[in-house]
N, C-alpha and C positions, 0 to 999 in steps of 0.2 A: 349362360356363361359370361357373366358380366366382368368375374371376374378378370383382368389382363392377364395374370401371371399363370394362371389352369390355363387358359389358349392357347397362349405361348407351347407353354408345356404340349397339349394336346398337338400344335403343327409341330413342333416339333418331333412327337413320336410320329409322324404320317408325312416326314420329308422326303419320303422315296416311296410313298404310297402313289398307285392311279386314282383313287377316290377318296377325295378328301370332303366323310361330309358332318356338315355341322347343320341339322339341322333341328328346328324347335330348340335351341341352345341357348334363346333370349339375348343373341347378340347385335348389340349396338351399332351406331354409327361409328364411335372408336375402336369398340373389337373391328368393324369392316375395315377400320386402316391396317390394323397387324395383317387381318388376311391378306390384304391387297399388297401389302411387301412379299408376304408370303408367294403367292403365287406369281410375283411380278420375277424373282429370281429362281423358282421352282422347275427344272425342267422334265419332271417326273407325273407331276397332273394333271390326271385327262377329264376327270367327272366331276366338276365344283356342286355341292347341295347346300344352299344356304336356305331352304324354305321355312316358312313359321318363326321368321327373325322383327326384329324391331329395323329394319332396315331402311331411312328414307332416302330423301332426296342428295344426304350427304355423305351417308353410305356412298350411296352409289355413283356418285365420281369419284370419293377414294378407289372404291373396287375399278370402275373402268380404267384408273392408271395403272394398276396392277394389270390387267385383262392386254393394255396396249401395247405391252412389251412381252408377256407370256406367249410361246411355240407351242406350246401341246395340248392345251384346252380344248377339250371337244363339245363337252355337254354341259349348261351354264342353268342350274334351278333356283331360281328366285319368286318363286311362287308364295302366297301370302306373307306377303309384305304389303311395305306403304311406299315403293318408289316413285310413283305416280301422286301422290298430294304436292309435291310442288313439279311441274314440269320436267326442271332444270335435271332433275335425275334422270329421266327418261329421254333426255339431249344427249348426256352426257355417255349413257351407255351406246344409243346409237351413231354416235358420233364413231365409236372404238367400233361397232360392230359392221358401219361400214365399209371397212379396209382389213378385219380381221380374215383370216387365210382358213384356219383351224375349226373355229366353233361349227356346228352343225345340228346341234340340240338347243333350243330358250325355252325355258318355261317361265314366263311370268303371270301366270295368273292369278284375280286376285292381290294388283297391286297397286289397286284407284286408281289407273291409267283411263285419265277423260280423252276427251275429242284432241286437243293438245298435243297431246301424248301420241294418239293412232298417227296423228302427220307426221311426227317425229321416224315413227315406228316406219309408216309409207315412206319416207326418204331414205329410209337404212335400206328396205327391202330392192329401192330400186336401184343402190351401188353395192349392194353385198350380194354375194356368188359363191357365198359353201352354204349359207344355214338352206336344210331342207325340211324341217320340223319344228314349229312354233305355237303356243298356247298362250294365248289371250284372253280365257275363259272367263267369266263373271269381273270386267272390269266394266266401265262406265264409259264408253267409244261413243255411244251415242249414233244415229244417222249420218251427221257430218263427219265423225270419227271410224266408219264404215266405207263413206266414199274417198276421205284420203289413204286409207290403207288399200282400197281397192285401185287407187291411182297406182300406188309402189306397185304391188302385186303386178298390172297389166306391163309393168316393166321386169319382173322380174322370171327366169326361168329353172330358178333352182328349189324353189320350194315346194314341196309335195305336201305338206301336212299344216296345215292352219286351224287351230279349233278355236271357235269364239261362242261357245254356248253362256248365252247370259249377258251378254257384251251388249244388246240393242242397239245392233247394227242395221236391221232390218231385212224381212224377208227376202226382197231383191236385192239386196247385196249379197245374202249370204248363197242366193243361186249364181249369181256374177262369182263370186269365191270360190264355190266349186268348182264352175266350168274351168278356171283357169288353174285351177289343182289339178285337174285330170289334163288339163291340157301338158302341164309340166311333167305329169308323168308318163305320160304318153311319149314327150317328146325327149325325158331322157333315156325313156327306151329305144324310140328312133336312135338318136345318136350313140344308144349300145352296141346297135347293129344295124348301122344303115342298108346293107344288102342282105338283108333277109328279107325273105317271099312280103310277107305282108308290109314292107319298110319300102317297097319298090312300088307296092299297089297305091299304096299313099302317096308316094313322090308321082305317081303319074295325072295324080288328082289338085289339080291346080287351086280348089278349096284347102286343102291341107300339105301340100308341100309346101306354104309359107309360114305353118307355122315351125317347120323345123330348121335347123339354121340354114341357110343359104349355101354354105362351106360344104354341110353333108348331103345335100340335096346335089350337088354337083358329083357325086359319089354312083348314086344310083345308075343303072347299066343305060346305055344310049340306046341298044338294040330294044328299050320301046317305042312302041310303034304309033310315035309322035303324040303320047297321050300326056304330054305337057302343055301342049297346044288344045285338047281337046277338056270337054265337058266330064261330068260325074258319069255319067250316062256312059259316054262313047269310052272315056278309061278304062269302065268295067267291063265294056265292048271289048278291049282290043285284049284286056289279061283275060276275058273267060278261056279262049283256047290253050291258056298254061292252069287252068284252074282243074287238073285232073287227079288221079289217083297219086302221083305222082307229087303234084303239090300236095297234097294234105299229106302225104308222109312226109315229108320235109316242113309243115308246120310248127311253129313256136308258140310259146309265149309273147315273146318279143314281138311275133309279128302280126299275133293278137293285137297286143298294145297297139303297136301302129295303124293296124286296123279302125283302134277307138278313136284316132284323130279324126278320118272321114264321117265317124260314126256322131262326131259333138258336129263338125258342121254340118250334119245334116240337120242333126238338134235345132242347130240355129238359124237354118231356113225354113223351119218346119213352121206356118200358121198356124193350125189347130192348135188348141192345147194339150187335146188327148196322145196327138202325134207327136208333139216334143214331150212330150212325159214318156213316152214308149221309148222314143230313141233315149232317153236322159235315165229311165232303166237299165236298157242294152248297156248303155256306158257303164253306170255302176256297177252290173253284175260282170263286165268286161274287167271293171278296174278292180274288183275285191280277189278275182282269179287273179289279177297281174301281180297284186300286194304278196296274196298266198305264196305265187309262185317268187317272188322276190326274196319272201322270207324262208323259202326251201332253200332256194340257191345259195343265198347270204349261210344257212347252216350247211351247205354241201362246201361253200370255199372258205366257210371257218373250219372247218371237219379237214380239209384239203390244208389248209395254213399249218393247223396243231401239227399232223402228220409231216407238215416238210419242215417244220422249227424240231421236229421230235428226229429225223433222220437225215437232215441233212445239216453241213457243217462235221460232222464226227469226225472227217478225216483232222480236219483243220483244227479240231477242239483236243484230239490226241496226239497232235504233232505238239500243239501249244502246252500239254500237259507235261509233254515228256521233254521241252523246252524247259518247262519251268523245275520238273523232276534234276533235269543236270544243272539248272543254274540253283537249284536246294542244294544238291550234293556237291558243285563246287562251292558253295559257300559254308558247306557244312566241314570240308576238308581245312578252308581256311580259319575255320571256328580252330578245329582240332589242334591245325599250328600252332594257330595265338594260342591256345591252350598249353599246346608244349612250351613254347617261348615262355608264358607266364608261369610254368610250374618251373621250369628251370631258376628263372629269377627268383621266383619265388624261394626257392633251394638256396641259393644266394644270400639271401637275405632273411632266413632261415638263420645261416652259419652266424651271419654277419651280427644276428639279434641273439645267439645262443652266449659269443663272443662278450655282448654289449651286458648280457647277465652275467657272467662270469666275471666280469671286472665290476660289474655292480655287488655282487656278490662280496667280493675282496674287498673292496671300499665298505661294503656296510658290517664286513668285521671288521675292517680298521678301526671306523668310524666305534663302531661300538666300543671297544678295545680303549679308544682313546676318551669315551666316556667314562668307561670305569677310571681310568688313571685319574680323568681328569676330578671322577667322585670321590676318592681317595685322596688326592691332593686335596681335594674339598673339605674334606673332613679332618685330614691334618692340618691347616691353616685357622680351621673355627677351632681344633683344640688349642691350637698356638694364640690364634684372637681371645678366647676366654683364659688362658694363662695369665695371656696380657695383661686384658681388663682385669684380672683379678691382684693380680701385681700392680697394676694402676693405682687399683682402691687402697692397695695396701699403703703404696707409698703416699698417698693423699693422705690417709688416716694419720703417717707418720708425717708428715709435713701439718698437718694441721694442729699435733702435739707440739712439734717446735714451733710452732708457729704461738701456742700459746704460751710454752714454757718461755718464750722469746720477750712475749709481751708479759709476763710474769716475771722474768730478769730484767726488764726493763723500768719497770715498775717498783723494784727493789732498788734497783741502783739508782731510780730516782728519787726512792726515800731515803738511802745513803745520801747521796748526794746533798739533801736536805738538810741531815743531819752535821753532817763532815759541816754544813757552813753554819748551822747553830751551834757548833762547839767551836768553830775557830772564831764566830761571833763572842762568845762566852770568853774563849782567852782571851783576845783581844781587851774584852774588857777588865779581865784581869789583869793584863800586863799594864794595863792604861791605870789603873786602879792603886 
């Protein structure tokens, strides 16, 4: 989607969408700024997919200003991409993702994230406190890119899910990465239920009540029997007399889980290797029953959520309906009025335009009326003009006869004239004679 104007387009049909995804779309470094306005003023998007994009390093601090001011981001895929060929993208995200409230899903994998990149990654993980789920899978972290992500990680206690298949992190880290995955999920089950059976038996074991907070550790009931003070050993000394029929029916999950905390430091006092490999099973098959049961419960209180969005509120959604029913019907009454007000005037000005015809009417027979007259007098004045003209001609004709018989009388009386003085020339000389 390199195009600008089809994306545009495209967020715009998905501005009140939760999943906005684009992914394989062939978008840019400048498509990733329209998105990143996009979801920087977006309060409706919870699931960004941006995977199989052209995405680098510049992408990706446009997207992280976007990300820095977005509230409802939950789950962020950036998976096959290039954010990782130059660092600076991979700063830039965790820079936003240290102080972000919201996200709790990353997927980048697959984004040339070198050794660089993982320290970047280890300092986000150890000031950020919602992502629980993160894939690092087939980048390039290298050994040294293993133990700064493992430095964040020993700081951090929110993350549950880390995948780094491909990443050549190395064996011993990736057993370091685990322990302290399960260790986190352990201990956000301790703090689900600190006083459950199994959350008590851990707080009395002074190997694993440190690794849960301090805060919920002071929760657990005083009436044990000083096994704060005591050994692994003597702990499970002082709880086998509550460990009866009675406890196991009151058994959890939960306090499973908290079980596993005792169950990894045993792990990690254990010399042999065959013996930590036994306790380092117990824990896995501890922790794939805890995930199970996570993902029942998570479908038992989505199951629970639909059911109270679906039944409760009604009162308050048909009080408001039948609010909005009487504020229709009085606006629908004061439609009616204006209606009458305007058919009335209307009526008015009805009369007032039948009126305005009726003297238009009168005017354009006048008007005509005085066309004919005035075609009539028309035609009597071009008879009167060609009488004229013709009487004009006439008299022309007859002034142009006088006019010659004039100069024909004149012409005679100038040959009289002639004459009268050749003959009084002739007397003259007769009388002289």
């Amino acid at each position: 989607m390199n195009d600008i104007p089809a994306l545009l387009n495209h967020l715009d049909s998905n501005r009140e969408s939760a999943t906005l995804s684009l992914a394989y779309a062939s978008i840019s470094d400048d498509g990733i700024v329209e998105v990143s306005k996009f979801i920087r003023d977006n309060p409706f998007v919870k699931y960004l997919d941006l995977r199989g994009n052209n995405i680098q390093a510049k992408g990706a601090m446009a997207l992280s200003n976007g990300i820095k001011i977005n509230r409802s981001l939950r789950s962020l895929n950036l998976k096959w991409n290039a954010i990782g060929r130059d660092p600076s993208g991979v700063s830039a995200l965790c820079d936003v993702l240290k102080s972000n409230l919201t996200i709790g899903h990353v997927d980048m994998r697959n984004n040339r994230i070198n050794n660089v990149g993982a320290k970047y990654i280890g300092e986000m993980l150890t000031a950020n406190t919602t992502i629980t789920h993160m894939d690092l899978s087939w980048n390039d972290l290298g050994v040294d890119g293993g133990v700064a992500l493992l430095e964040g990680l020993k700081h951090n206690n929110t993350l549950v899910d880390c995948q780094l298949s491909g990443s050549k992190v190395g064996e011993e880290t990736l057993h370091e990465v685990a322990f302290l995955l399960r260790r986190n999920r352990a201990s956000a089950a301790y703090k689900a239920s600190p006083n459950a059976t199994g959350a008590q038996m851990a707080a009395a074991d002074p190997s694993t009540a440190k690794l849960g907070k301090s805060q919920q550790s002071a929760q657990a009931p005083r009436s044990l029997p000083d096994a704060m003070g005591t050994d692994a050993g003597e702990g499970e000394a002082a709880q086998s007399p509550k460990r009866g029929p009675q406890a196991k029916a009151n058994w959890s999950s939960k306090d499973s889980s908290t079980l596993m905390l005792r169950l990894m430091m045993k792990e990690r006092e254990q010399v042999l290797p065959e013996d930590k490999l036994f306790y380092q099973q117990i824990a896995e098959h501890i922790d794939k029953l805890l995930l199970e049961t996570s993902k029942h419960k998570q479908g038992r209180v989505d199951g629970e959520e639909r059911e109270k969005l679906s039944t409760t509120g009604f009162l308050e959604r048909e009080q408001r309906y039948i609010k909005e029913i009487r504020e229709t019907e009085d606006a629908l009454q004061r439609v009616i009025s204006e209606k009458e007000q305007v058919q009335k005037e209307l009526a008015g000005k009805t009369v007032t335009l039948n009126q305005l015809n009726e003297s238009s009417t009168a005017a354009v027979r006048e008007s005509v009326a005085m066309q004919e007259r005035m075609a009539v007098e028309e035609q009597q004045l071009r008879k009167e003009l060609r009488e004229l003209q013709g009487d004009k001609k006439e008299l022309e004709d007859r002034h142009a006869l006088n006019a010659k018989d004039l100069e024909l009388l004149e012409q005679e009386n100038e040959r009289l004239r002639l004459h009268v003085k050749a003959f009084q020339r002739d007397v003259n000389e007769m009388l002289a004679g």
